[in-house]
C-alpha positions in Angstrom: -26.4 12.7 -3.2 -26.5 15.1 -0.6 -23.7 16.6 1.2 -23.6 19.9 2.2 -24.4 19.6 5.6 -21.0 18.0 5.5 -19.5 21.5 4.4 -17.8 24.0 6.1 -17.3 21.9 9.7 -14.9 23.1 12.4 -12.1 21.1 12.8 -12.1 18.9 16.0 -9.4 16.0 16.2 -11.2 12.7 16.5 -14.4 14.0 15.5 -15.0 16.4 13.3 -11.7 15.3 11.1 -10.5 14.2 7.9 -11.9 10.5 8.6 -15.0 11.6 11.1 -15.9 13.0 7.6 -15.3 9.9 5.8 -17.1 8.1 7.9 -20.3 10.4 8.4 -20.1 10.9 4.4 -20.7 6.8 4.4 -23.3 6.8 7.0 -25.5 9.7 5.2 -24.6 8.6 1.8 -24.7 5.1 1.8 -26.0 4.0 5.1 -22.4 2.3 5.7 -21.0 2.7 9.7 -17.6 3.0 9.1 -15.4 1.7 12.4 -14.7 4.3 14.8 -10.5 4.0 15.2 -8.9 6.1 17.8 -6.2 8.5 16.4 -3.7 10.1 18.5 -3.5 13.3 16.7 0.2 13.2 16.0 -0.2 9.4 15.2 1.9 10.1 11.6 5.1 12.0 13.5 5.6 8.7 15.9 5.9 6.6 12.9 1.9 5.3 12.8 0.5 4.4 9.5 -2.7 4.3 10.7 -4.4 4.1 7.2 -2.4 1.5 5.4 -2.6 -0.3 8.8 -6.3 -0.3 9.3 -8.0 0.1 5.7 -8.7 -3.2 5.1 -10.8 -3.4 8.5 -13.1 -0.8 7.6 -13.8 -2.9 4.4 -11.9 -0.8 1.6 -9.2 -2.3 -0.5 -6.5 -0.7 -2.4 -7.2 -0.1 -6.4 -4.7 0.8 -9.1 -7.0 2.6 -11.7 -6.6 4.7 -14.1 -8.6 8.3 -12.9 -11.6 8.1 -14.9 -12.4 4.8 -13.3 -12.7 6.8 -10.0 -16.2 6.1 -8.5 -18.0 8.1 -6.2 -17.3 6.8 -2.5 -14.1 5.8 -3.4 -11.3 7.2 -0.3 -7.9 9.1 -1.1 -4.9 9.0 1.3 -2.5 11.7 0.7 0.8 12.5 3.0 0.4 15.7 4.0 3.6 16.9 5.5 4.6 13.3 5.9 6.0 10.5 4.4 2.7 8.2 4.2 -0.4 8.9 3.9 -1.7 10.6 7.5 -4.9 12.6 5.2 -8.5 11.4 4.0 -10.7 12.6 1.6 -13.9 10.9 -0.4 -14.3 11.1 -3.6 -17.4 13.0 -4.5 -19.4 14.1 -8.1 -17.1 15.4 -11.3 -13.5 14.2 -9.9 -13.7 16.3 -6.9 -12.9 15.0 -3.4 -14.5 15.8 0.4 -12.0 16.6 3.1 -10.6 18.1 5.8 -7.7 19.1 6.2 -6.0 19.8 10.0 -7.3 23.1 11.4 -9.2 24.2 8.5 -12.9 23.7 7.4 -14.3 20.9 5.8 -14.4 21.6 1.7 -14.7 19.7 -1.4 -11.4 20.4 -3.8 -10.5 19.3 -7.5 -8.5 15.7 -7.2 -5.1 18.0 -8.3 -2.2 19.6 -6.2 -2.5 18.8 -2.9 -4.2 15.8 -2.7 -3.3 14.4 -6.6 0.6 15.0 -6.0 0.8 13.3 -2.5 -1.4 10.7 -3.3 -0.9 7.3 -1.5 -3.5 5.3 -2.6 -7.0 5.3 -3.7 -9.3 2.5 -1.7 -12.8 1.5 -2.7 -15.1 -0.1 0.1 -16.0 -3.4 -0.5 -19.7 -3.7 -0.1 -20.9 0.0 -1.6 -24.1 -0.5 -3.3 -24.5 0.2 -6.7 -20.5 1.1 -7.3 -20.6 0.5 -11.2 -22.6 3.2 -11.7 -20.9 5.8 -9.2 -18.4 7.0 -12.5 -16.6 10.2 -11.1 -16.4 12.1 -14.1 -12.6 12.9 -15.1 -12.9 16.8 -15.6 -11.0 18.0 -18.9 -7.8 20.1 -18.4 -8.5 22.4 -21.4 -11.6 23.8 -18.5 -8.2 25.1 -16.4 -6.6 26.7 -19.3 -7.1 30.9 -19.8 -8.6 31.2 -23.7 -5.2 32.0 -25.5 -3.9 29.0 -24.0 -6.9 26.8 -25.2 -6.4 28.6 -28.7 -2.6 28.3 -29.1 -3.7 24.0 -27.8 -6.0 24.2 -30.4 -3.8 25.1 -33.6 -1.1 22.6 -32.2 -3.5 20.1 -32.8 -4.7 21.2 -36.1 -0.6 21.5 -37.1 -0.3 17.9 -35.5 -3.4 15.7 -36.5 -1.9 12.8 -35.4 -1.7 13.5 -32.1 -3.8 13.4 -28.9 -4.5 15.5 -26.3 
């Protein structure tokens, strides 16, 4: 699964945004044409849940699942700034997500902060080819901890057998 090219894009609203990313991700990914929806670009501050609204028209549907049933393809709305969901992102290899946020460059992030805390909803299209075996790896949180803080984890465990974590 190739990418990159995806990387690094100026932000342009309409074009070269959060879901003009989505969308050429499915095109060059998947060789899915996502619907082209116009978006004013303050569409979230005059009350426009364009997302919720339109999502099912561009074949996804909302999933409850548990993380490490992510897939690759699968779309995250977050509310950036907002009350509903008003940003994009797809999710890529090893629980990391593609997007764009406004004004910046297009990256790929951890699913966490940002985009894990404002979460809206996580949408899976429909029709994506081979989606059973496009696991996104959950990513273990010891991999985010310094070394005394994986140690000190560590002997907790060993103190507490029974537990999990």
């Amino acid at each position: 699964m190739n990418y990159n090219h995806l990387l690094g894009r100026e932000f342009i609203w309409g074009k070269h945004d959060c879901y003009g990313l989505l969308r050429d991700f499915y095109l060059d990914v998947f060789q899915i044409e996502l619907p082209n929806y116009a978006r004013p670009e303050d569409f979230y501050q005059k009350g426009l849940d364009l997302f919720k609204d339109l999502y099912r028209d561009g074949g996804f549907k909302e999933i409850n699942v548990h993380p490490s049933e992510i897939q690759i393809g699968d779309m995250v709305v977050s509310a950036v700034s907002s009350s509903f969901g008003n940003h994009c992102g797809v999710f890529v290899e090893n629980g990391r997500v593609l997007h764009h946020l406004y004004g910046g460059r297009s990256k790929v992030d951890p699913f966490r902060g940002l985009l894990r805390n404002n979460c809206t909803g996580i949408y899976r299209y429909q029709d994506l080819p081979h989606a059973a075996t496009n696991r996104v790896e959950t990513q273990d949180l010891r991999d985010y901890l310094s070394p005394s803080k994986q140690k000190l984890l560590d002997e907790l465990r060993a103190a507490n057998p029974g537990t999990q974590g």
